[in-house]
MARMI-16511 format. One record per residue (C-alpha): residue number from 1; residue in one letter; x, y, z. Coordinates in Angstrom, 3 decimals, always signed. Layout:
// MARMI-16511
+-----+---------+----------+----------+----------+
! num ! residuo !     east !    north !       up !
+-----+---------+----------+----------+----------+
! NUM !       a !        X !        Y !        Z !
...
+-----+---------+----------+----------+----------+
This chain:
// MARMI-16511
+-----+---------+----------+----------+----------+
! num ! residuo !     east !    north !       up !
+-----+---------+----------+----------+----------+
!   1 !       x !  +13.941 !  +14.762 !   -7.750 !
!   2 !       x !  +15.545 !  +13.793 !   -4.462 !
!   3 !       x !  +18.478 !  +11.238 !   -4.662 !
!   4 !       x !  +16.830 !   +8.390 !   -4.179 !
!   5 !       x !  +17.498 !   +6.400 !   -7.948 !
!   6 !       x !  +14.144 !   +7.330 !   -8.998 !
!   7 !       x !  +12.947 !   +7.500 !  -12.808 !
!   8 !       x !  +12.159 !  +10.942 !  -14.221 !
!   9 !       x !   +8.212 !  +10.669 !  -14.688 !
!  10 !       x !   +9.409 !  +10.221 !  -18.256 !
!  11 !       x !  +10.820 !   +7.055 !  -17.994 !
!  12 !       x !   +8.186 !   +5.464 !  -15.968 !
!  13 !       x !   +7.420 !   +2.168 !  -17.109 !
!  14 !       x !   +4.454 !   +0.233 !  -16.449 !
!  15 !       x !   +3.972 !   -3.317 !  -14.658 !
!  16 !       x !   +0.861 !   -4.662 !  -12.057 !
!  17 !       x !   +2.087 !   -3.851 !   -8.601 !
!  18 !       x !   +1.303 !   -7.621 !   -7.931 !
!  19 !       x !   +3.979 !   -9.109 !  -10.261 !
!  20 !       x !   +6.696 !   -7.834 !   -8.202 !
!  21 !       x !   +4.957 !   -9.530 !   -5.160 !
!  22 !       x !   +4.978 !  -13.067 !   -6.760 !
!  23 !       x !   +8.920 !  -12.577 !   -7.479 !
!  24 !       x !   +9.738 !  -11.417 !   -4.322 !
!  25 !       x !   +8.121 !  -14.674 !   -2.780 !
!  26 !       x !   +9.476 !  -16.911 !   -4.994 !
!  27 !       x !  +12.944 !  -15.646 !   -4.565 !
!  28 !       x !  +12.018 !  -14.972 !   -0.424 !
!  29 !       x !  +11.216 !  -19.005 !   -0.718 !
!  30 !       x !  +14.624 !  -20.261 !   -2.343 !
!  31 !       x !  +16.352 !  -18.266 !   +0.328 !
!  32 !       x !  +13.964 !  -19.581 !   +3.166 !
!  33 !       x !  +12.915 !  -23.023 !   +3.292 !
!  34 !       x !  +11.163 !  -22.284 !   +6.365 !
!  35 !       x !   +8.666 !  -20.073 !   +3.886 !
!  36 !       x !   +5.186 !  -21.599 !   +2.734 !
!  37 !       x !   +2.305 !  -20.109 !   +0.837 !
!  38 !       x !   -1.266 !  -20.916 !   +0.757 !
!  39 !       x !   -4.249 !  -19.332 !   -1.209 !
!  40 !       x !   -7.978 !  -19.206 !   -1.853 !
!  41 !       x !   -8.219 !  -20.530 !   -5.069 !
!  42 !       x !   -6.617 !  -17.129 !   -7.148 !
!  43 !       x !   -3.206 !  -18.341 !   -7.647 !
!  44 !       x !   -2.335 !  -16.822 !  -11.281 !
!  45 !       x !   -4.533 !  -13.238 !  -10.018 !
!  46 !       x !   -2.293 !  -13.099 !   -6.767 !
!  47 !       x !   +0.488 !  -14.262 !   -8.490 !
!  48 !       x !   +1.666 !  -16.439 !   -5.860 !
!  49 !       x !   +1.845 !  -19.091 !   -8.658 !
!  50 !       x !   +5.324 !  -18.148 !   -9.055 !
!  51 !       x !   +6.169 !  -19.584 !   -5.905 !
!  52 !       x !   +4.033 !  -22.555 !   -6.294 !
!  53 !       x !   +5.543 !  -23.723 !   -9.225 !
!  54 !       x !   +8.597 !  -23.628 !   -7.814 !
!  55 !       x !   +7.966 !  -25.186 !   -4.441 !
!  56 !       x !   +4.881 !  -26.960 !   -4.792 !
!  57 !       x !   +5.549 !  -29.395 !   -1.383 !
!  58 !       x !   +5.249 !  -25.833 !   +0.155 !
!  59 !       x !   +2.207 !  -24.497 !   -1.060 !
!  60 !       x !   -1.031 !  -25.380 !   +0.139 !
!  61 !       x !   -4.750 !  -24.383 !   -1.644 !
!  62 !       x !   -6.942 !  -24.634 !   +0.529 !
!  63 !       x !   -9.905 !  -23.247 !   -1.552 !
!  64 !       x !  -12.436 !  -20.892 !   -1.561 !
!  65 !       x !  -12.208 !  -20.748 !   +2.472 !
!  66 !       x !  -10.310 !  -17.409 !   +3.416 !
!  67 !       x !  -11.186 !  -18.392 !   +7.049 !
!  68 !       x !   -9.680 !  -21.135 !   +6.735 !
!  69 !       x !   -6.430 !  -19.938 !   +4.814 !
!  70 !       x !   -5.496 !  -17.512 !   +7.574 !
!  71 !       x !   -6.103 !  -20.204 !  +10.889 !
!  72 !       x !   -4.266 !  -22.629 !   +9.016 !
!  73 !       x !   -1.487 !  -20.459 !   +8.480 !
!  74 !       x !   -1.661 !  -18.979 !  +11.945 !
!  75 !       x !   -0.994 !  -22.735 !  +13.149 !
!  76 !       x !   +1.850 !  -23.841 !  +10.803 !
!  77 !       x !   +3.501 !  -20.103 !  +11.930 !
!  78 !       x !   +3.029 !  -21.676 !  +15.207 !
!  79 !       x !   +5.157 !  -24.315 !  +14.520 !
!  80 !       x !   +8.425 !  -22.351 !  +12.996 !
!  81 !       x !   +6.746 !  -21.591 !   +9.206 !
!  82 !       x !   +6.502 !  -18.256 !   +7.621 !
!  83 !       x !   +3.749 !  -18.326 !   +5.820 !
!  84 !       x !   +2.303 !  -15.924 !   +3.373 !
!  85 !       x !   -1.674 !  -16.025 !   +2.558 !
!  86 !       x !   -3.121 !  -14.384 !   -0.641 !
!  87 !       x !   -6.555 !  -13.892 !   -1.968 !
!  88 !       x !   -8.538 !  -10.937 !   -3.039 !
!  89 !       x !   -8.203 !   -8.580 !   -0.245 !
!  90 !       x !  -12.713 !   -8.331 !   -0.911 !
!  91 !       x !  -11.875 !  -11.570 !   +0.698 !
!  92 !       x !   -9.034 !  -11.608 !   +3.086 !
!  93 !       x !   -9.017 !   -9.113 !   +4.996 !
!  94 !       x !  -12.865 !   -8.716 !   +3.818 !
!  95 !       x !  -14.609 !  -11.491 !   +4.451 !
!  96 !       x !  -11.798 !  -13.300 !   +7.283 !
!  97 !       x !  -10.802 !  -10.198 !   +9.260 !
!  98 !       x !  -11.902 !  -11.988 !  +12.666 !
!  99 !       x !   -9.931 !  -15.345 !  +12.026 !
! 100 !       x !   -6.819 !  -12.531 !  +11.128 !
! 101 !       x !   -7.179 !  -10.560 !  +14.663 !
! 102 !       x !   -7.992 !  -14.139 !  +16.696 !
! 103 !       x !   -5.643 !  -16.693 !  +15.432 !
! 104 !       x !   -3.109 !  -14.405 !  +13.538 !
! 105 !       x !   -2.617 !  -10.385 !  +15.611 !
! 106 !       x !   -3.612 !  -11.615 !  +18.946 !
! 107 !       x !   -1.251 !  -14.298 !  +18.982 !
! 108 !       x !   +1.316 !  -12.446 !  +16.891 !
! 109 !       x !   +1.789 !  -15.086 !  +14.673 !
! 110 !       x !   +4.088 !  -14.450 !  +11.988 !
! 111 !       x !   +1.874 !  -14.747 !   +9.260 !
! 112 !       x !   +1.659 !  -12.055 !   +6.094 !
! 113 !       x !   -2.102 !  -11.793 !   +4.510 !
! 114 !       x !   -1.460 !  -10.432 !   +1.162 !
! 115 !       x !   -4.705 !   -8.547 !   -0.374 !
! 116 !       x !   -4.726 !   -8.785 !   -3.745 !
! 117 !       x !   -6.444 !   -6.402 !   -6.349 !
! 118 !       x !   -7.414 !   -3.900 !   -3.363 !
! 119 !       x !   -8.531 !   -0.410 !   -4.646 !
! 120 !       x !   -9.562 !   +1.109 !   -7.925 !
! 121 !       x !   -7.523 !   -0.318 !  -10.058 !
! 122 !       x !   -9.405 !   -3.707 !   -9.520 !
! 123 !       x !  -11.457 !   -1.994 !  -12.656 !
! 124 !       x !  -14.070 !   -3.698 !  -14.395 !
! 125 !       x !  -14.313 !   -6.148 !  -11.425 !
! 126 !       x !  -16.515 !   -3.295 !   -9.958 !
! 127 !       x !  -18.019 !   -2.360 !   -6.166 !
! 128 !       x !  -17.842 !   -6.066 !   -5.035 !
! 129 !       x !  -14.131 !   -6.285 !   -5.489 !
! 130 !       x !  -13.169 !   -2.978 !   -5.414 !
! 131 !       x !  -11.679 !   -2.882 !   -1.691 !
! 132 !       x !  -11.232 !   +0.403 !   -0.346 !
! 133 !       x !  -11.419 !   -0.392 !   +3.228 !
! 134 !       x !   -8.714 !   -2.664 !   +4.027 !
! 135 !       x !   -6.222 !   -0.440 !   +5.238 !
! 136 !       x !   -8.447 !   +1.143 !   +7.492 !
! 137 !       x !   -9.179 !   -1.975 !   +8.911 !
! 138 !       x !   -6.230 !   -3.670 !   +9.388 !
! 139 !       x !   -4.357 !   -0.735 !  +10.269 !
! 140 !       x !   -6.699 !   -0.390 !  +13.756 !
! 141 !       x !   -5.705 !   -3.906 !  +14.186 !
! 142 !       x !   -3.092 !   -4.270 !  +17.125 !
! 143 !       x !   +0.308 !   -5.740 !  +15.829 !
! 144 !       x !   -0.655 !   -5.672 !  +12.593 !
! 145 !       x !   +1.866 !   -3.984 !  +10.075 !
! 146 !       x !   +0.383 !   -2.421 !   +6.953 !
! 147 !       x !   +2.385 !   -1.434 !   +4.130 !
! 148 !       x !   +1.146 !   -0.799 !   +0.480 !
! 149 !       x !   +3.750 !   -0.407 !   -2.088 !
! 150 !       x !   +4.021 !   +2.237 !   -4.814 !
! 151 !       x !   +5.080 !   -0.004 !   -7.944 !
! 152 !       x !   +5.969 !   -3.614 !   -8.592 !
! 153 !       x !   +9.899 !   -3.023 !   -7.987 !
! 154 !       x !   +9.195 !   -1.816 !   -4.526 !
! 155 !       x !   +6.359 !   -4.641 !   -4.066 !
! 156 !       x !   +9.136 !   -7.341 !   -4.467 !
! 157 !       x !  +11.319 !   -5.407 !   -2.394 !
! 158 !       x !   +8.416 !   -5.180 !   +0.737 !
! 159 !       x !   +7.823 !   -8.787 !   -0.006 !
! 160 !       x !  +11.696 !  -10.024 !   +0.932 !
! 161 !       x !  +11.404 !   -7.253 !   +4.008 !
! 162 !       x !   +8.380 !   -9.130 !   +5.184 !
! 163 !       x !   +9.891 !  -12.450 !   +4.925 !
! 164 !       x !  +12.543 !  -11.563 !   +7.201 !
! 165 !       x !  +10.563 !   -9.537 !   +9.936 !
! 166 !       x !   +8.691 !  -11.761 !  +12.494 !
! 167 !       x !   +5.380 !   -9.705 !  +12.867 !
! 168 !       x !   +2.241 !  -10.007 !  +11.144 !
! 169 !       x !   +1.979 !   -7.891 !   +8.411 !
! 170 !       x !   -0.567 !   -7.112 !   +5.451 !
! 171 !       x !   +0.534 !   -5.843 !   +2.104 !
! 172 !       x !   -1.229 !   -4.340 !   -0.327 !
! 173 !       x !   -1.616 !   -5.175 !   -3.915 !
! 174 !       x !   -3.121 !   -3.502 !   -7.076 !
! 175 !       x !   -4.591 !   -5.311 !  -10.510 !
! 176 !       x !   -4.211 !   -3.509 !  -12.976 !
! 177 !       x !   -0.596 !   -1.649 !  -14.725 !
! 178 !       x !   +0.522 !   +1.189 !  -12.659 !
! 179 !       x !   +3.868 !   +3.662 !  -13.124 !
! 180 !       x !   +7.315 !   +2.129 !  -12.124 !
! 181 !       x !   +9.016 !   +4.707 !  -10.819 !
! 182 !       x !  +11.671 !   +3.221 !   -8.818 !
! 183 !       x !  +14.709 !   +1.453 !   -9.352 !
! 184 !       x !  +16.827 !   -1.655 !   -8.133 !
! 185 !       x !  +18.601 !   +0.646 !   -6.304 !
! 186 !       x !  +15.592 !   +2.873 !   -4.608 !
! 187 !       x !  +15.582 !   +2.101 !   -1.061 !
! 188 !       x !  +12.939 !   +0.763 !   +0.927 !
! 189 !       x !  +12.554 !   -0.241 !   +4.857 !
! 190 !       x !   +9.715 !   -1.335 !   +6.843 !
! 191 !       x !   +8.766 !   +1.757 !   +8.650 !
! 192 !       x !  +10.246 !   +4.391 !   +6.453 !
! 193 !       x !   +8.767 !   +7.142 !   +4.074 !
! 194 !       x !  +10.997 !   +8.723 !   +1.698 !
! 195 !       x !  +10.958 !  +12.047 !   +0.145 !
! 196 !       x !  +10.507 !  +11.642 !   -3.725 !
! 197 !       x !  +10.295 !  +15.667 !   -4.622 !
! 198 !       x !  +11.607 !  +18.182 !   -2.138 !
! 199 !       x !   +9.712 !  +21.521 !   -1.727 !
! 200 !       x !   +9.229 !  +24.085 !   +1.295 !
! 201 !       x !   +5.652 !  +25.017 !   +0.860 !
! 202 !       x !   +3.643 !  +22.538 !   +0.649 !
! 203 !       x !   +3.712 !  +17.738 !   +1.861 !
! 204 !       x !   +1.801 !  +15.810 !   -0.278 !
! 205 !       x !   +1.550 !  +12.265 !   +1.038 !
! 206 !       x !   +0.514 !   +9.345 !   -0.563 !
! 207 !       x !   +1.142 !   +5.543 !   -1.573 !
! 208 !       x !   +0.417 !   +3.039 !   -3.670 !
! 209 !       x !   -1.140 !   +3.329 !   -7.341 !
! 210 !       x !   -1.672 !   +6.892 !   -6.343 !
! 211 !       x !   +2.040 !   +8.279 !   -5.219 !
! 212 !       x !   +2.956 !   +8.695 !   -9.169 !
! 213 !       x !   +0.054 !  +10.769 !   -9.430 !
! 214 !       x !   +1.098 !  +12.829 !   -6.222 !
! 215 !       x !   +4.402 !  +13.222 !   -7.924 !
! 216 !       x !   +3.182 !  +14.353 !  -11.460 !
! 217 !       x !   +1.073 !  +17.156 !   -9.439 !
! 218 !       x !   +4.174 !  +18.140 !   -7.771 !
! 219 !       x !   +5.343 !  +18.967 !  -10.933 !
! 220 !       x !   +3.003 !  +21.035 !  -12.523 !
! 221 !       x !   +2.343 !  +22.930 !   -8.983 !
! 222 !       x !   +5.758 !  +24.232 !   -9.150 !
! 223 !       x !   +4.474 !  +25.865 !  -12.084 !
! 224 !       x !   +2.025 !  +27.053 !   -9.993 !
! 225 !       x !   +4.771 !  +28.778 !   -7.660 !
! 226 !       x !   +3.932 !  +26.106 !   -5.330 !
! 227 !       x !   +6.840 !  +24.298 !   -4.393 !
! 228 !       x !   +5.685 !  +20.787 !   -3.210 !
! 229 !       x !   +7.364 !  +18.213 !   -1.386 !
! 230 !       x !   +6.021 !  +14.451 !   -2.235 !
! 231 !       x !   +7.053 !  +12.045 !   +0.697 !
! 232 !       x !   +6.311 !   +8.103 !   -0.542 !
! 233 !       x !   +4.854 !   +6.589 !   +2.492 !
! 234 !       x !   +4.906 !   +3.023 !   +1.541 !
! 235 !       x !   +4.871 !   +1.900 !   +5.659 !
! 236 !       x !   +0.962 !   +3.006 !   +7.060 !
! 237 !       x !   +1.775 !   +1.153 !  +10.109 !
! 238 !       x !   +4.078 !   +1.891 !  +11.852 !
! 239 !       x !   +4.213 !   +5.494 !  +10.353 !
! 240 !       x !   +7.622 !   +7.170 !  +10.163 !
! 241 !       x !   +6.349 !  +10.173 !  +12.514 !
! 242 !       x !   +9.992 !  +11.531 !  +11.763 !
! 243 !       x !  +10.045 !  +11.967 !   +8.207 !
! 244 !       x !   +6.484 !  +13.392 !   +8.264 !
! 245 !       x !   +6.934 !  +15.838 !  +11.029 !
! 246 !       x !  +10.535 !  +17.011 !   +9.346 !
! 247 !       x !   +8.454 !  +18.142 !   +6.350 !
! 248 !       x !   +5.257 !  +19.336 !   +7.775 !
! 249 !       x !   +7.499 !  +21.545 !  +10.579 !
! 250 !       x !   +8.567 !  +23.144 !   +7.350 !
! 251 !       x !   +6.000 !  +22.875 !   +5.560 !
! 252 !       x !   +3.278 !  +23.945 !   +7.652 !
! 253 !       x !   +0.308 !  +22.450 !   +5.535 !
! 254 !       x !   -0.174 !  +18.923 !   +3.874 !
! 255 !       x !   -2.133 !  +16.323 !   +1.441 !
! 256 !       x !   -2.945 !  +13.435 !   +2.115 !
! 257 !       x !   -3.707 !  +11.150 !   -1.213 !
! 258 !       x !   -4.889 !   +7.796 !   -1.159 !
! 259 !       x !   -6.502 !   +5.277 !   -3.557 !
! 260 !       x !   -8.596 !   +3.968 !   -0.501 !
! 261 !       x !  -11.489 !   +5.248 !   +1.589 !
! 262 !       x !  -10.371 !   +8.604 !   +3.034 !
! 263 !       x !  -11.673 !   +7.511 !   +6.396 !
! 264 !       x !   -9.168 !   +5.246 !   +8.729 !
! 265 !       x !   -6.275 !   +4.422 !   +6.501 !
! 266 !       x !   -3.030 !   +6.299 !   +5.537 !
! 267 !       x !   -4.967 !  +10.314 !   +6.017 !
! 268 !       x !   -6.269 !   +9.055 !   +9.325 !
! 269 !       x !   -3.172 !   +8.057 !  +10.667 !
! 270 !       x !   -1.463 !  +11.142 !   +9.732 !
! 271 !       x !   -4.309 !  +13.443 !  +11.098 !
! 272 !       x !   -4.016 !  +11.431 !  +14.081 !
! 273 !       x !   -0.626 !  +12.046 !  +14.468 !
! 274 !       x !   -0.382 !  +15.585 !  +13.495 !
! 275 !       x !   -3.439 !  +16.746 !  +15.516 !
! 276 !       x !   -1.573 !  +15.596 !  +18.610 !
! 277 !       x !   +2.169 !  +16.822 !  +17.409 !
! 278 !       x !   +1.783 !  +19.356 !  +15.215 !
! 279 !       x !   -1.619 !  +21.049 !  +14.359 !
! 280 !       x !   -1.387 !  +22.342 !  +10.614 !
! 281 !       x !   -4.261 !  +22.403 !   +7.793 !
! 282 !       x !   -4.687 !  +18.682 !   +6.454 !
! 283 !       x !   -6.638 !  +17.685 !   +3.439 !
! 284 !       x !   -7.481 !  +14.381 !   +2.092 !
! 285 !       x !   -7.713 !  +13.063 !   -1.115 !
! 286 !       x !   -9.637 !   +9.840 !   -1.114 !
! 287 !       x !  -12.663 !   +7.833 !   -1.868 !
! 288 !       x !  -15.380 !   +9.731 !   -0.005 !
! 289 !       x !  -17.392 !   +7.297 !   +1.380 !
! 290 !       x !  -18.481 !   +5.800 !   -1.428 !
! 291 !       x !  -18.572 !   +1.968 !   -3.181 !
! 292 !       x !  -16.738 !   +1.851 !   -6.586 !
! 293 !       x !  -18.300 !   +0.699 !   -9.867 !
! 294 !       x !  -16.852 !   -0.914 !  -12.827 !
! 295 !       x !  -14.648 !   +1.133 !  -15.157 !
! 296 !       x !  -11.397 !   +1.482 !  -16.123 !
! 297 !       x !   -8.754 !   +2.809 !  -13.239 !
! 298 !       x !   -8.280 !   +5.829 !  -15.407 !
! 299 !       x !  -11.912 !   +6.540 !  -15.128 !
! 300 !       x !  -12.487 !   +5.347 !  -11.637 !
! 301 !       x !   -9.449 !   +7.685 !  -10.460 !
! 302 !       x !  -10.740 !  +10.921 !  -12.394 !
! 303 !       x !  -14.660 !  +10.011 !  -10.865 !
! 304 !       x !  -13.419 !   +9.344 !   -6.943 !
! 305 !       x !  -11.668 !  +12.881 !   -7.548 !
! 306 !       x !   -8.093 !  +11.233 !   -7.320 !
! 307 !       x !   -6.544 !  +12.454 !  -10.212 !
! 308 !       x !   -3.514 !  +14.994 !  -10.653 !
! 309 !       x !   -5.857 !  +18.291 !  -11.525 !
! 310 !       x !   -7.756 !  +17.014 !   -7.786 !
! 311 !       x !   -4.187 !  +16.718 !   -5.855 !
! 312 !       x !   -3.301 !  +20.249 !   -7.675 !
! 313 !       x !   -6.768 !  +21.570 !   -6.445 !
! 314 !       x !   -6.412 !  +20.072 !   -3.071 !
! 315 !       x !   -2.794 !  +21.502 !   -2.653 !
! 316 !       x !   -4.262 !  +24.997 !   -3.640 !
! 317 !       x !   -6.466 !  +24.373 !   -1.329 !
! 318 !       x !   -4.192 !  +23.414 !   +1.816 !
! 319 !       x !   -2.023 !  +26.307 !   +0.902 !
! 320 !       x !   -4.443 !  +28.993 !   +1.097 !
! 321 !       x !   -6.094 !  +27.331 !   +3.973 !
! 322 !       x !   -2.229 !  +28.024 !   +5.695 !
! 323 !       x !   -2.092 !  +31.575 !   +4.422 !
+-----+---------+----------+----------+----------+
């Protein structure tokens, strides 16, 4: 493991990436009375009850409107608010994504739209609410920033970061219990990937739900005699071109893991980049352009081919595809 206070994989615990969200507000709001929240009717799923309950003459519900919940928070950001928006993200960015780029990223309204049970692990829920588009989307979106956190400590973290950064951002939440990893101490920064495993021969990039599954491959590829490196890339936009060049100019091949479409999102922006920089064999690992179904996230992530005997094959795969 690199030095960066993480957990060895066996003292992961587990905890919904969202919980750490609705802490981080509510302790982002007693330090900020300039912060307000408003949701679509899914206070206790977003968990921006926390901060409701606390500061209910700054919270606003406006209903089941999510075009309405992001103008009306582009306007009170007009007038010296910070305020946060959650819903499903099915819904916001889903169903509002033109109010977002009108009122919110062409005016660069410091507003955060927090998408709530995105991915997989939405579960049960099934193809309806399973988003697996939204970072493609709102990545392509100019100003946006797009950041999608790998547990619930580093979702608090990202949700204090926000608070104090002035540009519109979107962050990315999970349902269901995923690894915690991470510790108070684990660093995170808007913009920054960190390396969680260093290795020379191979980069496996990922985030969200799916970077504990990156690093558990890591692990059993070094058994493999392939010596992986696992960068956490927490920040889709803006990348951290640095970190992920350092690594792949080593490296010279890479995998790219996702629990999201594998078109447009965190795989596209690193092709993107790489194809200009630094040409090396790239394979993604990501829904292929497909609609989820009900299940449990176990059984989603094994179907969509996003489990740790996939990242192993896909890193087999990148490697030879170098040699």
């Amino acid at each position: 493991m690199s030095n960066l206070h993480l957990l060895d994989t066996k003292d992961w615990g587990l905890e919904p990436i969202r919980k750490g969200f609705g802490r981080g507000l509510a302790d982002a709001g007693a330090k900020n009375e300039q912060i307000v929240a408003l949701c679509a009717d899914l206070t206790s799923s977003t968990q921006i009850s926390l901060f409701a309950e606390q500061f209910p003459e700054r919270f606003v519900e406006v209903g089941i409107a999510e075009q309405n919940l992001v103008t009306v928070a582009s306007g009170m950001a007009a007038m010296g608010k910070i305020p946060f928006t959650a819903s499903y993200a099915a819904f916001s960015p889903g169903r509002n994504w033109e109010q977002i780029k009108t009122t919110v990223a062409l005016n660069n309204q410091n507003v955060k739209i927090i998408g709530a049970h995105a991915g997989l692990y939405t579960g049960p829920d099934g193809a309806t609410h399973q988003m697996l588009e939204d970072v493609a989307i709102m990545r392509v979106m100019p100003n946006m920033v797009v950041i999608v956190p790998g547990d619930s400590l580093e979702a608090y973290k990202a949700t204090l970061a926000i608070a104090n950064d002035p540009r519109p951002t979107y962050l990315r939440l999970a349902r269901d219990k995923s690894p915690i990893m991470t510790t108070d101490q684990t660093p995170f920064e808007i913009g920054k990937a960190y390396i969680y495993t260093p290795g020379h021969d191979l980069t496996i990039i990922a985030n969200g739900t799916v970077t504990s599954l990156a690093v558990q491959a890591a692990e059993s590829l070094f058994k493999d005699a392939i010596d992986a490196e696992v960068i956490h890339s927490p920040t889709v936009k803006p990348l951290d071109e640095e970190t992920i060049y350092k690594s792949v100019k080593k490296t010279r091949a890479v995998v790219v893991v996702e629990e999201a479409q594998r078109a447009g999102g965190l795989g596209g922006a690193v092709s993107e980049f790489l194809s200009e920089n630094l040409p090396v064999p790239v394979v993604r690992v990501g829904v292929r352009d497909q609609y989820g179904q009900s299940g449990t996230p176990e059984q989603l992530i094994h179907h969509y081919g996003l489990s740790k005997h996939h990242i192993m094959m896909a890193a087999h795969h990148a490697v030879d595809m170098k040699k």
